[in-house]
N, C-alpha and C positions, 0 to 999 in steps of 0.2 A: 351305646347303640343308638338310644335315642338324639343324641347331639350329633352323632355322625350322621345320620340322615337327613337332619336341619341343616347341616354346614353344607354337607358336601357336595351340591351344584349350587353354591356361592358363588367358585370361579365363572359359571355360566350365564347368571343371574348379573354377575357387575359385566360381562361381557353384553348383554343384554340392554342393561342401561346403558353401559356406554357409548352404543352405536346410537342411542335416541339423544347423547347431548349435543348442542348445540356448539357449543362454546369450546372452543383447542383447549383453555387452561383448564375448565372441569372435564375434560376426555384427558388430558395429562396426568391429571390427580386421581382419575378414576384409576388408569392405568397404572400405574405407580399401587394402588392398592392392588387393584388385581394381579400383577405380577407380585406381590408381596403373598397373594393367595398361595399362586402357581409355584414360585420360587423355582422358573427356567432352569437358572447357573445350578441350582444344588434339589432336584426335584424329590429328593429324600427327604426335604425339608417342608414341601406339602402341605399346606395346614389340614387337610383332611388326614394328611399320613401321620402325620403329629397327631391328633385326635385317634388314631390308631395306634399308635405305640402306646397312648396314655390307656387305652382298653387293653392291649396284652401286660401292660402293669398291672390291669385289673385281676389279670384271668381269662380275657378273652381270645379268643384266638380273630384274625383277620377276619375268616370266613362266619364268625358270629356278629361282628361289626358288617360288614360290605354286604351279606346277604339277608339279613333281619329281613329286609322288607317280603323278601321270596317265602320266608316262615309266617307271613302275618305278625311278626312281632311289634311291628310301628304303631303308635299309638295315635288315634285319631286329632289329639292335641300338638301330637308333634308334626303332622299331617297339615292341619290346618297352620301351624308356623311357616312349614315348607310355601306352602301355597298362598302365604301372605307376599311371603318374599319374591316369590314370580309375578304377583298382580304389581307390586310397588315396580319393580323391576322393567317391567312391559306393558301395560298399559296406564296405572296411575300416571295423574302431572307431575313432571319433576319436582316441585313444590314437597311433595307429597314422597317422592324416591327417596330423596338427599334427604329430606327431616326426618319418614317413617325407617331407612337404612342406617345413614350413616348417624344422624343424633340420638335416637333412640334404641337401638340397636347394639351398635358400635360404640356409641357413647355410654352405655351400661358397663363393659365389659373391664373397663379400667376401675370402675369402682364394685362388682360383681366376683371377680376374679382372685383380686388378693384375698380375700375371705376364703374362696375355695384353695388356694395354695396353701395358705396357714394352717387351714384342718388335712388336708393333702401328707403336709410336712408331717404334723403329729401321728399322721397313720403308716408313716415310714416311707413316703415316694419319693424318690429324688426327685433331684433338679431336671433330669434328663427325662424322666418320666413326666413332667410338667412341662414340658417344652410349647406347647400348643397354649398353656395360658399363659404363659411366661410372655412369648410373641403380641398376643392381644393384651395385657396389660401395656407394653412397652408402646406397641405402634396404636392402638385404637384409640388414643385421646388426640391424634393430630386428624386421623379421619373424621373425629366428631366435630373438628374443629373446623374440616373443610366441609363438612355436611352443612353448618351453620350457615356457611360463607354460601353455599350455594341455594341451600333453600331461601336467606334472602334475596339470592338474586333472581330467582323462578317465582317467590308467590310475591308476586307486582302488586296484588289488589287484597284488599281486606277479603274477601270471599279464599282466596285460595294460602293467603296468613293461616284461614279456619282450617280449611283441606288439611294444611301443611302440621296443625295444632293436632285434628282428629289422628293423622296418620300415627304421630309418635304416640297418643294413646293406644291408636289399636296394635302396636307394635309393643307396648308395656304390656300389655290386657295379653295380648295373644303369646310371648314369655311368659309372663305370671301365670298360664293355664297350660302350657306346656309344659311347667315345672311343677305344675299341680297333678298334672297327670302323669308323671313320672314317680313321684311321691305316690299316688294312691294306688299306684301300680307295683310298688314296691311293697308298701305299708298290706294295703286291704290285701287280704289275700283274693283268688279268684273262688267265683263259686262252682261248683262240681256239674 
């Protein structure tokens, strides 16, 4: 639940940056991701929809996924993810999109991912059921690699090299606390 409302205006978010790049080959490469989001030809294929088949694997239904937020169940950590992702997105330097998005980000998910497929496997989900990490394993190490390719080419001056250093920290920090609040949400129980 909480990762579906992280992801899921992703597709809006790269549509967002994209109209701020400058440059045809990084609005190509953007685009190429973002329809890898969308997935036009086969829209079953979704990555939010995939992030929702892997929740009715859980036991969820649709409408516990898509509507959390309308319950209050969103968690101020994951709140604050969301909302990193629209500032990098719209108004941070590019410097700071392409490193704090696509290398920090996207660049986790390749090595983040297989861990959670192998414990996945031992709990009984298929392959079909993991289809949404299955895709970010496979494609997010070339995004990370075009993430590189472009934060070099946006942070020009040593001042915005730092922007572009700070982004991909607060990009770790603000996962690492979304995943913290997800655990302590699970874990601690609530109080009465």
């Amino acid at each position: 639940v909480q990762h579906y409302y992280y992801i899921a205006p992703i597709p809006q978010q790269f549509a967002a940056l994209y109209a701020r790049l400058p440059d045809l080959d990084a609005r190509q490469h953007l685009l190429e991701n973002l329809l890898g989001e969308e997935m036009p030809d086969t829209p079953e294929k979704r990555h939010p929809d995939l992030l929702i088949n892997f929740a009715e694997a859980c036991g969820l239904t649709r409408d516990d996924v898509v509507n959390a937020d309308l319950r209050d169940e969103i968690l101020p950590t994951t709140r604050a993810m969301r909302a990193w992702i629209w500032e990098l997105s719209t108004i941070r330097h590019l410097a700071e999109s392409a490193a704090g998005i696509m290398v920090a980000l996207e660049g986790q998910l390749p090595t983040l991912y297989p861990a959670y497929v192998k414990a996945m496997r031992k709990m009984g989900f298929s392959e079909e059921d993991m289809e949404f990490f299955h895709v970010h394993i496979e494609g997010d190490e070339e995004h990370a690699h075009i993430g590189l390719e472009l934060t070099d080419r946006y942070a020009t001056t040593e001042a915005l090299q730092e922007r572009a250093i700070a982004a991909v920290r607060a990009s770790a920090s603000l996962r690492w606390s979304m995943l913290d609040g997800i655990q302590a949400a699970l874990v601690v129980p609530k109080a009465a």
